[in-house]
C-alpha positions as CSV (number, residue, x, y, z in Angstrom):
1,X,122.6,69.1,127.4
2,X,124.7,69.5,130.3
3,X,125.8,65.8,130.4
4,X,126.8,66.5,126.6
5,X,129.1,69.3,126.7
6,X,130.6,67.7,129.7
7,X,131.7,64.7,127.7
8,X,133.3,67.0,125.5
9,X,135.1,68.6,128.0
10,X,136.3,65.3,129.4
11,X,136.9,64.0,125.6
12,X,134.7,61.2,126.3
13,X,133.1,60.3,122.5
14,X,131.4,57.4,123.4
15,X,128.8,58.9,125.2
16,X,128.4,61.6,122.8
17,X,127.6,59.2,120.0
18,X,125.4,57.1,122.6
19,X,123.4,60.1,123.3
20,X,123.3,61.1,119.3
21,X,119.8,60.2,117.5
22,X,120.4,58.1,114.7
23,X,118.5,60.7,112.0
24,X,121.3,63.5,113.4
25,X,123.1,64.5,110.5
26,X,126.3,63.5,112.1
27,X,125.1,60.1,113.1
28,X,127.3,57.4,111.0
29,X,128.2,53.4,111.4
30,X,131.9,54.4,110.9
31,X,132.4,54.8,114.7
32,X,135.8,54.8,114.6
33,X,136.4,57.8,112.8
34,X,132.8,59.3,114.5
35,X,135.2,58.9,117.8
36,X,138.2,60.3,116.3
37,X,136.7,63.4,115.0
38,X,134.9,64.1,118.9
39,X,138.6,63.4,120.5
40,X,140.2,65.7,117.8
41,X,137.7,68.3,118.4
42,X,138.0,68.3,122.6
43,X,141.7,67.8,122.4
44,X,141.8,70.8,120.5
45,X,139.2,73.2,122.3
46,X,138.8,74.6,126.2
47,X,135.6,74.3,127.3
48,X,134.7,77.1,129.9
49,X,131.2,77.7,130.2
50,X,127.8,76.5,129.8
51,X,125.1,78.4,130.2
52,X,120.8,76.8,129.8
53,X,119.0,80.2,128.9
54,X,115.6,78.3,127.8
55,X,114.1,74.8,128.3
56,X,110.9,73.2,127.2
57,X,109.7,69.1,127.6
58,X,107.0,67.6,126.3
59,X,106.7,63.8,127.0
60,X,108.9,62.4,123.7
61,X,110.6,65.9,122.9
62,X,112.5,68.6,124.4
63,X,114.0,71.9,123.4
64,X,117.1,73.6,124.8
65,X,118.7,76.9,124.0
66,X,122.4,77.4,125.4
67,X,125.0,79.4,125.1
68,X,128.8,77.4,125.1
69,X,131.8,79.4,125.9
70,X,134.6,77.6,124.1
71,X,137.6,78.3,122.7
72,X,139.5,76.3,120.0
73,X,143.4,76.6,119.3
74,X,143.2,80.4,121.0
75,X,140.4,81.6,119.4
76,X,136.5,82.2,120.6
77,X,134.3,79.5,119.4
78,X,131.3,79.8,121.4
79,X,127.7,79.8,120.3
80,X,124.5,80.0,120.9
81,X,121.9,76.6,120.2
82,X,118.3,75.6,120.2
83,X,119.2,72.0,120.6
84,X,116.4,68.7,119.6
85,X,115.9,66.2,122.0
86,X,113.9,63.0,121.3
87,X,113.4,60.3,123.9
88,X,113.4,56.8,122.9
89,X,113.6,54.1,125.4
90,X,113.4,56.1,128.1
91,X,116.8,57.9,127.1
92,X,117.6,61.4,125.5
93,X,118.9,61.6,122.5
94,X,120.8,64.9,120.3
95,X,118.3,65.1,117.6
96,X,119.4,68.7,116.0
97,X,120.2,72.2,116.5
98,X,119.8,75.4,114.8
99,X,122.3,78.1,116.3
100,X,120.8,81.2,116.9
């Protein structure tokens, strides 16, 4: 999780969409407007603060509940997540998340 919001922060899209599971519903072939949207989206927000407040890993799944302090054109976005972790391959991937 913390690698992910970083890559937001840094506007760095490939890894975001490397690190998305392909049954997330914003998974999508059309990578070049998948990238486009993630560089719109960190161009336009600060990203101050991350915060873990819960973990749990099993062997193929983990859970992770966060809270992100951001703020897009001026105005408080942040939220609260349980995010879904799958591993496959021996790498993490962004399954879902329900905001809480």
């Amino acid at each position: 999780m913390r690698s992910r919001y970083c890559a937001f922060a840094l506007n760095n899209p490939k890894y975001i969409i490397n690190t998305t599971h392909q049954n997330n519903q914003d998974f999508t072939e059309d990578t070049e407007n998948w990238l486009k949207g993630i560089q719109d989206f960190s161009n336009s927000c600060e990203f101050k603060n991350l915060q873990i407040l819960d973990s749990y890993e099993e062997e193929n799944q983990a859970f992770v509940t966060f809270k992100a302090t951001i703020f897009c054109e001026n105005k408080n976005c942040s939220f609260t997540e349980k995010s879904k972790f799958l591993k496959e391959n021996e790498k993490w991937l962004y399954l879902s998340g329900i905001f809480l």
